[in-house]
C-alpha positions in Angstrom: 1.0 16.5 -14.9 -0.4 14.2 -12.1 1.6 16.0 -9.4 0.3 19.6 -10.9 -3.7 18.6 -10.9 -2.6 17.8 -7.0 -1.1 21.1 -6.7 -3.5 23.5 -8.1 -6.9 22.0 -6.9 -5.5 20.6 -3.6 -2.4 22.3 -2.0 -3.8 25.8 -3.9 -7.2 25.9 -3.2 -6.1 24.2 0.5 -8.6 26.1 2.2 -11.8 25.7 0.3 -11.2 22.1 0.2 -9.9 21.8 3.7 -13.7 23.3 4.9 -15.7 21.0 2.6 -13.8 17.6 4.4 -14.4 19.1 7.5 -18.1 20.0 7.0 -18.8 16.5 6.0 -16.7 15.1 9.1 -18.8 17.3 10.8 -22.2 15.8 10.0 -20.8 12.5 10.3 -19.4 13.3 14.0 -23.2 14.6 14.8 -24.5 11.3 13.7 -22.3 9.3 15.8 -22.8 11.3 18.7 -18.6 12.4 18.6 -17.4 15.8 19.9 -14.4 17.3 17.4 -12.3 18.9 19.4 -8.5 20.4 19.3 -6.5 17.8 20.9 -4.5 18.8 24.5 -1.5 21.4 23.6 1.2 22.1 26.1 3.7 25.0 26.2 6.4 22.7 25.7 5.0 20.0 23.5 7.4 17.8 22.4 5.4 15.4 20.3 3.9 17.0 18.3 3.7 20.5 16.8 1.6 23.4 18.8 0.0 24.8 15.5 -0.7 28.3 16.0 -4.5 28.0 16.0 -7.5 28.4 18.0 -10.2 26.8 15.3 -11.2 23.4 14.8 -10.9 23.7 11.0 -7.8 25.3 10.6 -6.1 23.3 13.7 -6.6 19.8 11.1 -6.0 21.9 7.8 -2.2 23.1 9.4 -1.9 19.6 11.4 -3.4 17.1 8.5 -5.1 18.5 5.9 -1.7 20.4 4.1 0.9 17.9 5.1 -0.6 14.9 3.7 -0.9 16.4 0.1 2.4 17.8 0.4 3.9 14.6 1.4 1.4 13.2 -1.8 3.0 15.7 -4.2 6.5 14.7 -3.2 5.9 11.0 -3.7 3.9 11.8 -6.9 7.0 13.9 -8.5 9.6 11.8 -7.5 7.6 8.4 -8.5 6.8 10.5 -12.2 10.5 12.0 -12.1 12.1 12.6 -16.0 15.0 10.1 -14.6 12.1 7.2 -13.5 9.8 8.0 -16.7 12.6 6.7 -19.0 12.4 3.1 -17.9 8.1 3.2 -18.4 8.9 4.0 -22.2 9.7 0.3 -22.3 5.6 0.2 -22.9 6.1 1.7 -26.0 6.7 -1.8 -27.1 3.5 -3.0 -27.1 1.6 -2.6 -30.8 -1.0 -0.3 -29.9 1.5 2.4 -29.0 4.0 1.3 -31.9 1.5 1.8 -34.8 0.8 5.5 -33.5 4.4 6.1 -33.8 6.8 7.0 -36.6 10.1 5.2 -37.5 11.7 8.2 -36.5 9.7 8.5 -32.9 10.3 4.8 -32.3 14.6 4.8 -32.9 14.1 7.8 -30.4 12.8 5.4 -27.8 15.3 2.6 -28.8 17.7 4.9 -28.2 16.6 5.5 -24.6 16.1 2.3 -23.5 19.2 1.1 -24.7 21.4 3.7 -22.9 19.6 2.8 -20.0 19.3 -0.9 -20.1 22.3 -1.8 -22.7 24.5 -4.2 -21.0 21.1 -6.3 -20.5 20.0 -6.0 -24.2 21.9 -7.6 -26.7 21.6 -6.3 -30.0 18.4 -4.7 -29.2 18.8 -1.6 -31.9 18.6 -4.2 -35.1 16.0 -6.8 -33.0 13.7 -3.6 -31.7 13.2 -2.1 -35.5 12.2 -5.8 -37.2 9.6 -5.8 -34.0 8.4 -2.6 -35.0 7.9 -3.6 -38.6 6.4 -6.8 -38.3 3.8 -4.7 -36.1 3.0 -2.3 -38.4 2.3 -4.6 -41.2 0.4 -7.2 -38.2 -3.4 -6.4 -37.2 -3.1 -6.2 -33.3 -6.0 -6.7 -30.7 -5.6 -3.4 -28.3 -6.7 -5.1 -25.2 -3.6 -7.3 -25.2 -1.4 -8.0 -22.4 2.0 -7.3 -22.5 2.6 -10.9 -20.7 0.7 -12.3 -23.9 3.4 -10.5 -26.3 6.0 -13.1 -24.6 5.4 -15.8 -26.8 5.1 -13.4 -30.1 8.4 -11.7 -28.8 10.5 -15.2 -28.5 12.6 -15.2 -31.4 13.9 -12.0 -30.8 15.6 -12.3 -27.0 16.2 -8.6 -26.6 12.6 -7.5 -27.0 11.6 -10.6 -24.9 14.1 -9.5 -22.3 12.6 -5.6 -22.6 9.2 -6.8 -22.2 10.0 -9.0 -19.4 11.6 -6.0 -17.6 8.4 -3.4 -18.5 6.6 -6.3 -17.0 8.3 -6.3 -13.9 8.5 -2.3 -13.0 5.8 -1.8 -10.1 3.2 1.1 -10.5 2.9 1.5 -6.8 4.2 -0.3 -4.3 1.2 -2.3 -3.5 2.5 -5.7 -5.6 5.3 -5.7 -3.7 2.8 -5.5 -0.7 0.7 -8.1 -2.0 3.4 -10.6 -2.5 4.9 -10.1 1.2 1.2 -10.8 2.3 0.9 -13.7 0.4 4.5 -15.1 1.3 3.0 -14.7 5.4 -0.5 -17.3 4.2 2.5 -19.8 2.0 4.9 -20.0 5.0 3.2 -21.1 7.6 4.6 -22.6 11.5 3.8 -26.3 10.0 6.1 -25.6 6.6 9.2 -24.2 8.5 11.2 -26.6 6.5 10.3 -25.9 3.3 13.1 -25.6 0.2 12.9 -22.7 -1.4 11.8 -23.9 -5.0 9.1 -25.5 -3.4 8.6 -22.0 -2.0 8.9 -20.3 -4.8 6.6 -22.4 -6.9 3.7 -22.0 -4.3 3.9 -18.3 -4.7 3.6 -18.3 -7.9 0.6 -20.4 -8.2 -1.1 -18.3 -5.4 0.0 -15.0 -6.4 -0.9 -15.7 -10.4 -4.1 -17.9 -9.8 -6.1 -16.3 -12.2 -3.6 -17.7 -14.9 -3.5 -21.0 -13.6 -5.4 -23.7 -14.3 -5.0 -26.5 -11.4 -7.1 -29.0 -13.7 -5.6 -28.7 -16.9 -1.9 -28.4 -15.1 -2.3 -31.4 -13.7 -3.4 -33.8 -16.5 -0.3 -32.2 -18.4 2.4 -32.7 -15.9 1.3 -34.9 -13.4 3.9 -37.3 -14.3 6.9 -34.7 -14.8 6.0 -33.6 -11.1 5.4 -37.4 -9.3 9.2 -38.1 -10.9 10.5 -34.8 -9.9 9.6 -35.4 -6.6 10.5 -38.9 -6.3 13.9 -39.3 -7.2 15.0 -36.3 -4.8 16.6 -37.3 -2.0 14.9 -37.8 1.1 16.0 -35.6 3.9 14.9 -38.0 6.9 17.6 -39.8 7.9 16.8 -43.8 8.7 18.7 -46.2 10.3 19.4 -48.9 7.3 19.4 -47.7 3.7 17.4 -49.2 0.9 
């Protein structure tokens, strides 16, 4: 649907749209005292592509303009693909989309998921239906977070493994993004020799600060961490032993 709205009001109507970007670009050029110009062509260019064009407009709508929405519509239909779609119906557990749905509808999903995800989910059929009934019987607060439905979803370890999984499939590619960029302000030059579970739990408490709580955390487990820590070997080596 997504890649189809892109299609017929962008890569259609390419020219029409194409002239009001470059209109605007225009005025903003005029502002900033910049000439638009076609850049230097050569008879043999081998850098880039002579477009066959002698017009400001249509030189950016050939060079730009169309390739970027193709380029947009290909990542769009192959993110939205039937084959990728299959693992988003793992949403469907959460209660707001299981109380629109029928018994029938919901074994349909099941189904799905299961051929897709069996050797992970452990008698998921018989765990996935009692889910879905205890919902339909349960009042449910829409605006709840599918992270939140971990602690409902415990005593059933299939559904708690499904949910863990929906939780974990990426939108875009900008968490993974974010994650990299926060791994670059974690490891710094002065903590070269950090272990990786001290790595790992760093990242977590920056990446998910919004669901930490540095105060409360401490007061809880200050002891559990000061013992932790303390009866781990020490990795500088000294001359006599204690």
């Amino acid at each position: 649907m997504l890649q189809n709205a892109f299609k017929s009001f962008y890569r259609c109507n390419s020219e029409c749209q194409s002239n009001i970007i470059f209109k605007k670009s225009e005025e903003t050029a005029i502002k900033i005292g910049l000439e638009l110009k076609i850049p230097r062509r050569a008879i043999r260019q081998t850098q880039r592509d002579n477009y066959p064009s002698n017009n400001i407009n249509d030189f950016f709508r050939q060079s730009l303009f169309i390739p970027y929405f193709d380029s947009i519509i290909m990542s769009i239909s192959d993110r939205f693909s039937d084959e990728n779609l299959k693992s988003f119906s793992l949403f469907n557990f959460h209660p707001k989309k299981m109380i629109k749905m029928n018994i029938e509808e919901f074994s349909e999903v099941v189904k799905s998921i299961n051929n897709l995800y069996g050797p992970l989910l452990d008698n998921f059929e018989e765990e996935a239906i009692t889910w879905y009934e205890i919902w339909q019987k349960k009042p449910c607060d829409p605006n709840t977070q599918i992270i939140n439905l971990l602690e409902e979803s415990k005593y059933y370890p299939a559904v708690n493994t499904a949910l863990k999984i929906a939780i974990t499939l990426p939108a875009t590619s900008c968490s993974v993004e974010r994650t990299f960029s926060a791994l670059r302000r974690i490891k710094t030059w002065v903590r070269s020799t950090m272990s990786n579970m001290r790595l790992s739990s760093l990242a977590l408490i920056h990446i998910h600060k919004n669901r930490f709580d540095d105060t409360l955390f401490f007061e809880n487990h200050k002891t559990d961490v000061m013992n932790h820590f303390g009866l781990n070997v020490r990795r500088l080596s000294l001359l006599f032993d204690s």
